[in-house]
Residue, then its C-alpha position, 0 to 999 in steps of 0.5 A: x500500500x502507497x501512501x498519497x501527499x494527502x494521507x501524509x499531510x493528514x497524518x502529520x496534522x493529527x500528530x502535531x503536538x498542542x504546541x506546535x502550529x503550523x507557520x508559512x513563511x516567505x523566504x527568498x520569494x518562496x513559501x515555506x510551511x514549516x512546524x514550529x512550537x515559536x512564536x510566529x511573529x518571532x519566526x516572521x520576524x527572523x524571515x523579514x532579516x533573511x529576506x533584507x539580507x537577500x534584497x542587500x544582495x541586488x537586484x541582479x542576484x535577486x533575479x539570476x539567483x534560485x531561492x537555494x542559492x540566495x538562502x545559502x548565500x544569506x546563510x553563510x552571511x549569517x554564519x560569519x556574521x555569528x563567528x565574529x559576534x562570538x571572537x568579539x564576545x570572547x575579547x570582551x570576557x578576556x578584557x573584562x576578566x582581565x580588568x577585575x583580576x587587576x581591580x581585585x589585585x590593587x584592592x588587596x595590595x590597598x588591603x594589605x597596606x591598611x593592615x600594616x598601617 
């Protein structure tokens, strides 16, 4: 026995937790359904920047690229953008711990001082 698009559509509407729903978003200038237990404003937020980001990108990629491309092009934007957000992350921790070790150190020497006084 086959199954049809539609027993397989049926049978994943039936098996959707209560949380989850069903979202379309426009990605690319294509439609995506997609199951999600997000916040669908959240989710059509995320997709409005993808589809900012594709738009940056010009009108002639726009208009020679499929939606797989673009959408791999935006992805790797994203990425690269996540890689330096995270070394800018670990220089700010590395700035930071290194001010408080200096700080703890100048207090315990003005400590130390104060005790011989």
């Amino acid at each position: 026995m086959f199954l049809t698009r539609e027993d397989l559509r049926q049978y994943a509407r039936a098996n959707v937790p209560a949380d989850k729903r069903t979202v379309t978003l426009d990605l690319a200038g294509a439609k995506y359904r997609m199951t999600s237990d997000a916040d669908e404003g959240h989710l059509e937020r995320l997709a409005q920047l993808i589809n900012e980001r594709i738009a940056a990108l010009g009108p002639k990629a726009v208009r020679t690229a499929t939606p797989a491309q673009l959408l791999a092009i935006v992805a790797l934007g994203l990425a690269d953008d996540l890689v330096a957000a995270e070394k800018r992350a670990r220089t700010v921790e590395d700035t930071t711990r290194k001010a408080v070790a200096s700080a703890l150190e100048r207090i315990d020497r003005r400590l130390a001082e104060d005790v011989r006084e």
